[in-house]
N, C-alpha and C positions, 0 to 999 in steps of 0.2 A: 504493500500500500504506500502510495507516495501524498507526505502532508502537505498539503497547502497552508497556510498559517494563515494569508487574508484573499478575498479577492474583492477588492473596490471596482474591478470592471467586469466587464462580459467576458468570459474565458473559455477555449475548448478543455472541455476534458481529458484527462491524460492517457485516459485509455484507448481513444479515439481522435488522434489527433488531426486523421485526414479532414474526422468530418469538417466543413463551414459554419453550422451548428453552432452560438457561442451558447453560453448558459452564463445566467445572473448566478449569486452565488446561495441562496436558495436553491435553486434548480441543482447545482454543484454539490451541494452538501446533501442533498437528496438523492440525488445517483449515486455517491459516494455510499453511503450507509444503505442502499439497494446492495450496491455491489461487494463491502465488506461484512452485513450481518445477515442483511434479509435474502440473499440466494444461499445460505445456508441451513435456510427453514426446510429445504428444499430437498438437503443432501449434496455432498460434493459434487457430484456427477450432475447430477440434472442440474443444480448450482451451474454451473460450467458455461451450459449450452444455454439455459438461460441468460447470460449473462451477454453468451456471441449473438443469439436473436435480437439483445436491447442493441447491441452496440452496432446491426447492419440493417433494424428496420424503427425508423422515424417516430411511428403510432406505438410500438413498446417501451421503445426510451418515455416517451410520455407518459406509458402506465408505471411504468417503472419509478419515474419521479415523485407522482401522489403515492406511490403505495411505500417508496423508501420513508416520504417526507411523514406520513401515518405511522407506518413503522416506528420509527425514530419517537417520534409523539408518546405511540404506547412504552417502547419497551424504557423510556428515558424521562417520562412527565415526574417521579418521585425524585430526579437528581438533579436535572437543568430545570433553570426559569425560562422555562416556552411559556411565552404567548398563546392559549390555546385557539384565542380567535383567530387571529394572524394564520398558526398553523394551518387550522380549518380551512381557513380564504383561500392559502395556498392551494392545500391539498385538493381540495372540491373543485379549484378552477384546473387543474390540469386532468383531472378524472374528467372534467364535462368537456375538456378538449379531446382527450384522448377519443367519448362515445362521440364525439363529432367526426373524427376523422376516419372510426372504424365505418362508421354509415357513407363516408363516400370512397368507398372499395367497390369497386368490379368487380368481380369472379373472373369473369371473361376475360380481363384485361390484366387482372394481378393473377398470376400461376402458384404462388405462394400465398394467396388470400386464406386457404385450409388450415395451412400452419399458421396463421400470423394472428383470427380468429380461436383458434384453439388455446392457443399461449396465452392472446388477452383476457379466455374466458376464467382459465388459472390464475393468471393474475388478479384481474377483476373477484374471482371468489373469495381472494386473500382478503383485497381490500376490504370488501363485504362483511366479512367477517373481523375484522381487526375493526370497523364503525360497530360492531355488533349487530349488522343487518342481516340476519340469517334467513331471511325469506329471500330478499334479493341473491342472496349468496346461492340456495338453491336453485333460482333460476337460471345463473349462470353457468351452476356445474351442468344439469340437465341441457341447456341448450349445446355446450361440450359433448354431452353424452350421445347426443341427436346428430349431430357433427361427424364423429364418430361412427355411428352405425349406419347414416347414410353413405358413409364414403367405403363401408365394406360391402353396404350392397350393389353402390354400383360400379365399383372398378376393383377390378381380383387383384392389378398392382396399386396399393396405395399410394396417392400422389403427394403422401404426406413425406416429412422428413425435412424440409428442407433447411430448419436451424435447429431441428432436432431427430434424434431418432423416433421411429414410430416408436420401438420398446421404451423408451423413456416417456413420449408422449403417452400411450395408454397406461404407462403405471402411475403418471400422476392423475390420469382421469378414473383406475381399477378405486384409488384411494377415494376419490371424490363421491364414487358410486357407495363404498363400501362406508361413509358417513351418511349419505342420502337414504341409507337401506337400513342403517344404524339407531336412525333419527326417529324421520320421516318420509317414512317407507310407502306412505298411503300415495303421496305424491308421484312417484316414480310404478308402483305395482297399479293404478287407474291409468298410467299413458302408453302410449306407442314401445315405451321402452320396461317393459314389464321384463323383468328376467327368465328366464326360460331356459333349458338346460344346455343349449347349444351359447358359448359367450362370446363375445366378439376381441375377448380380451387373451391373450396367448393361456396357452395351458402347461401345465408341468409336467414333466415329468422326469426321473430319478435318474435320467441321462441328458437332461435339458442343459442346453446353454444358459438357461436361465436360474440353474441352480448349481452354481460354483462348491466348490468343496473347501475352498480356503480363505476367502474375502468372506470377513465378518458384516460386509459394507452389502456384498452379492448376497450372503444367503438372507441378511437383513430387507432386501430387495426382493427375493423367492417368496419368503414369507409374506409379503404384501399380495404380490399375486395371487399366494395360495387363500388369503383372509378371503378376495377377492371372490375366490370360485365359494368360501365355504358361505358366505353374506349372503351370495345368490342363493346357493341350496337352499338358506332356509327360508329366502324369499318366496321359493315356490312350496314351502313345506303345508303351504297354508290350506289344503284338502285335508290334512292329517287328524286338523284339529275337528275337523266335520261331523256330526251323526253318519253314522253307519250307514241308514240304512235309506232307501231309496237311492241308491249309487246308479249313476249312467255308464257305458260303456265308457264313454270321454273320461269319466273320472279314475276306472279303474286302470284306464291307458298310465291318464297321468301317475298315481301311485305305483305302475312298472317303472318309471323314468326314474319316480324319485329313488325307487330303492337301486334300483342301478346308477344313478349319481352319487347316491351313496355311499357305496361299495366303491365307486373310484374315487370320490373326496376322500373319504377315510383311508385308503391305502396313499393318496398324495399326500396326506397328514403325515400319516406313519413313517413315510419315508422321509419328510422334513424332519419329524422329530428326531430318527437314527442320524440323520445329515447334524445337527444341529449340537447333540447329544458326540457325537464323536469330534465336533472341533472343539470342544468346550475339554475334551478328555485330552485333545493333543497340544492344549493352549493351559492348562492346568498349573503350568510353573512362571505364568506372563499376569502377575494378581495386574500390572496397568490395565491391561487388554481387558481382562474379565473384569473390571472393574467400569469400563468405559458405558457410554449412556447404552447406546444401540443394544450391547450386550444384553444389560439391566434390563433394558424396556423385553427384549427377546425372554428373555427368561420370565418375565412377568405374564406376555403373552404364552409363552409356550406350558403354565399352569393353567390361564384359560382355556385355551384351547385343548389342553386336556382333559378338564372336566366335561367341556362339550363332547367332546367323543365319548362321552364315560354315560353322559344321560340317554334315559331312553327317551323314544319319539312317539308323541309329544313330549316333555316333561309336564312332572306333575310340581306344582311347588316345594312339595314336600321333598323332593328328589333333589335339591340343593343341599338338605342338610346333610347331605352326606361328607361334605368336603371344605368345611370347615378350616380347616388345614391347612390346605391349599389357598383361600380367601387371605389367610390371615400370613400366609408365606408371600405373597403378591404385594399386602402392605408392607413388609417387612424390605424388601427389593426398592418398592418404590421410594420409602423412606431412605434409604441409603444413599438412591439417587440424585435427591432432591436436596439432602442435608437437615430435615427433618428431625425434631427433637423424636424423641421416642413416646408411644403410647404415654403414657403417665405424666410424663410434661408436660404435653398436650393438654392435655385434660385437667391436669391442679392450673394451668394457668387460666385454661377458659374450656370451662365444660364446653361450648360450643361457640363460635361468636355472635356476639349477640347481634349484629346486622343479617343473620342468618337467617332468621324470626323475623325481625323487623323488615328486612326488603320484603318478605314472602308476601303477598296480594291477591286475592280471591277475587272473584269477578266482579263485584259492587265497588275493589278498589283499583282498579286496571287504571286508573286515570292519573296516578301517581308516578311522576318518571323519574329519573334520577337528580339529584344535584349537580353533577357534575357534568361537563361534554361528555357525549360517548367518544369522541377521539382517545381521552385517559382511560386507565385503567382503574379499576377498582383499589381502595386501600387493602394492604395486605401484608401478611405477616412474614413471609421470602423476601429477600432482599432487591428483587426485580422481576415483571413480568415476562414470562416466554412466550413464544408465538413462534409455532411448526405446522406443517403440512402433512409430514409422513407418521410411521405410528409413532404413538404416543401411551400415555398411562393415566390418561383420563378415564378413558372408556372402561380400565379394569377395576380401579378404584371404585367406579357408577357401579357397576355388575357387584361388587364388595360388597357397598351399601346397601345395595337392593333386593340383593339374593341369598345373602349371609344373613340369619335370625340369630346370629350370636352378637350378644349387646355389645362388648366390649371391639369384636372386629370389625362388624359395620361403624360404629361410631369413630372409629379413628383413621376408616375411610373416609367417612364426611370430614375428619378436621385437616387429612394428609388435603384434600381436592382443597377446601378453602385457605389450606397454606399454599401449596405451590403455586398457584396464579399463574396457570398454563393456558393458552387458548391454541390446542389444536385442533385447527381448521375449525367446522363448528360445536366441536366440543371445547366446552368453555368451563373450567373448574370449578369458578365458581358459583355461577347457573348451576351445575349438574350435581354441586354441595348442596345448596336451598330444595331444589326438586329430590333429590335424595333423604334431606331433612324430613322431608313434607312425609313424604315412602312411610319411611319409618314410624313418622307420629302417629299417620291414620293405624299402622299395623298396632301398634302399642296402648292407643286407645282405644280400638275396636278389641285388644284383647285382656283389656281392664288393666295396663303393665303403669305403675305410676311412675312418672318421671323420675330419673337418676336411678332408678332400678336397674339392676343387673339382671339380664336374664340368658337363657338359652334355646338353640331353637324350638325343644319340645315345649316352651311355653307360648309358641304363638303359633294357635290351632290353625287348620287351612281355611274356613271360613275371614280367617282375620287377615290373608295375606294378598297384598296387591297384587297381580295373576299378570296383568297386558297393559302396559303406555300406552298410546296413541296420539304424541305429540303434534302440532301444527302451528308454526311461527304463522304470524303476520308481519306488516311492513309500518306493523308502530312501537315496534321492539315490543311484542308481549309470543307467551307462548301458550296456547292450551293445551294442556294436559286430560288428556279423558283416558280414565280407568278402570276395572272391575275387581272382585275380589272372589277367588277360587271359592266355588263351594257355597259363595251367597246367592243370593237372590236380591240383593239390591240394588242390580243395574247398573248401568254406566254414570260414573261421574265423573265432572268435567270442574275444573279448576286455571285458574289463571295468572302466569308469573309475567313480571316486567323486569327491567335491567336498564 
């Protein structure tokens, strides 16, 4: 990285000095900080080639500027004195430049209009998400994903590639799908792009190029894929949970597919896992290496993803409490990671935070927004916020809190998510603490458990336990939450957070 110390005038950037291009020093200091933190949201690698797409197409350096200059805002509002107005002004006039100049692209006439469309809609998701606008952010992976699938059905050589490879291009789009399927699955399982056994996304297997045996960085990379294919499975798993009887042909077609998708997820599992499990055996005397994030976050996942293979289909609630262990081995990793005091610190310093409770907003109070811009980030007890794209340790932390009925390990997943102040992509820590919060309380009052009580799973009967989400952002920062509860009869209810 080469420092600039001032720029009073208009200056080319140094990484591109052919361009004519000058940049104010705003715009400078905004590309700069794109190009030394925020393409590493990304991973090295993809990092890379995004960085050669800002630097040879006009319309991404522009997204590149609002999303560095936002970036910077979140990951740096507790240490520098930003202007958040000022940044705001900034940042929003070069986004509203950027959708201007994407709208006057040809197809016809730009040969590279597929890739240059694709990359913004990646980018543009970030920014989306780093405002906290997670419905717009939807939109934009989804219009990727459509992108995407129409360019495999009509040409057998993809005309994509041209500032990136297509394998890097689908894996950051496998990621975007597998939070949209994550989320707000209802979005994407109603449209044109429902999952279906056949993906448009590469497949694995245990002699694939795409699954190295010694790049902690590749099989880190594998594993994304493979989340990929198992997100979809269970996208279509949804006949499973059906009444029996009155079954059409069409139905029991489909229940062949799934148990033979099955049978090949689980064996592409299996063989990640033995892949995964023997570099970990040959890297045994490197504590750096096994100690590094990617490893952590792997290991995290690879306890999740083991329980999934372990329940039966459907699960029943009650078929969580088996794995306990595993729940509370996942915070123990995460906390490692993060630098996280341990369990009982946590908890003598603040049972829970108390904005925990207080943000939470049911629907008569949906009208309350934040104090602060949504550019900054929440106050928080980590020493700064993160913001990634690739996996992450949100989503195991959520499954923690939600699926573990042991008092003590769900609750120190709610406090690990409200500590770290992570936003990856649209999992946002401390949203997914509050909605986890929430989890937990209806379970504990519906099953008479008084507050600060300690309990275990055999004390919260299946009647009393949250069974199905049904999340759905809108475009005023609020989420609805609609849920049911195994074993009741009292129907769907719907609940409403803001941020």
């Amino acid at each position: 990285m080469q420092h600039v110390p001032g720029i009073s005038q208009p200056t080319r950037f140094w990484q591109i000095p052919n361009s004519t291009e000058l940049l104010f020093e705003d715009e400078y200091r905004s590309l700069e900080f794109f190009q030394t933190h925020t393409t590493f949201c990304f991973g090295s690698r993809i990092g890379a080639y995004l960085l050669r797409a800002v630097y040879h197409e006009p319309i991404l350096k522009t997204i590149a500027i609002a999303l560095g200059s936002l970036h910077r805002s979140f990951a740096h509002s507790q240490a520098e004195a930003l202007d958040p107005q000022e940044s705001t002004r900034f940042t929003l006039l070069r986004y509203n430049k950027a959708i201007r100049q994407l709208l006057s692209i040809n197809p016809l006439t730009n040969p590279q209009s597929n890739d240059t469309f694709l990359i913004a809609c990646i980018l543009f998701f970030c920014f989306e998400c780093l405002q906290g606008n997670y419905k717009l952010a939807f939109q934009h992976a989804i219009s990727g994903l459509r992108i995407i699938k129409q360019e495999r059905l009509i040409t057998k050589i993809s005309s994509l590639g041209t500032y990136m490879p297509v394998e890097e291009i689908t894996l950051l789009f496998s990621i975007l799908e597998n939070q949209v399927l994550e989320i707000e699955n209802e979005s994407i399982l109603s449209s044109d792009l429902r999952p279906t056994v056949s993906s448009y996304f590469p497949r694995l297997t245990i002699d694939s190029s795409l699954l190295p045996t010694d790049s902690i960085e590749g099989i880190f990379i594998s594993f994304q894929f493979l989340y990929n294919r198992f997100t979809r499975f269970l996208a279509i798993c949804d006949p499973l949970v059906e009444p029996l009887e009155n079954k059409s042909i069409e139905f029991l077609a489909d229940i062949q597919c799934i148990n033979t998708e099955y049978i090949q997820v689980r064996a592409e599992i299996d063989a990640w896992l033995s892949l995964f499990k023997n570099w970990l055996q040959r890297h045994a005397s490197c504590r750096k290496e096994l100690g590094s994030d990617q490893v952590i976050i792997l290991k995290a996942w690879r306890l999740i993803i083991g329980i999934f293979i372990r329940l039966p289909l459907p699960p029943s609630e009650l078929d969580w409490d088996h794995f306990t262990d595993d729940f509370s081995a996942v915070n123990a990793l995460v906390a490692s990671m993060v630098g996280a005091p341990s369990s009982e610190v946590l908890s003598h310093s603040s049972s829970l935070p108390e904005s925990l409770d207080s943000k939470l907003n049911h629907s008569e109070k949906t009208q309350r927004g934040p104090l602060l811009p949504t550019i900054l980030p929440k106050s928080s007890k980590s020493e700064s916020s993160r913001f990634s794209l690739s996996l992450g340790v949100v989503t195991p932390l959520y499954l923690c809190a939600t699926r573990c009925r042991d008092s003590s390990v769900r609750y120190y997943s709610i406090r690990l998510m409200s500590y770290c102040q992570r936003r990856e992509g649209l999992w946002d820590s401390d949203l997914a603490a509050r909605i986890a919060k929430r989890i937990v309380t209806i379970e504990e009052m519906t099953a008479q458990i008084s507050p600060a009580t300690e309990y275990s799973p055999s004390d919260i009967g299946l009647a009393c336990r949250v069974s199905s989400l049904s999340p759905a952002f809108d475009q005023t920062k609020r989420v609805r939450i609609r849920y049911n509860r195994e074993g009741s009869n009292s129907g769907i209810i719907e609940e409403t957070f803001t941020w």
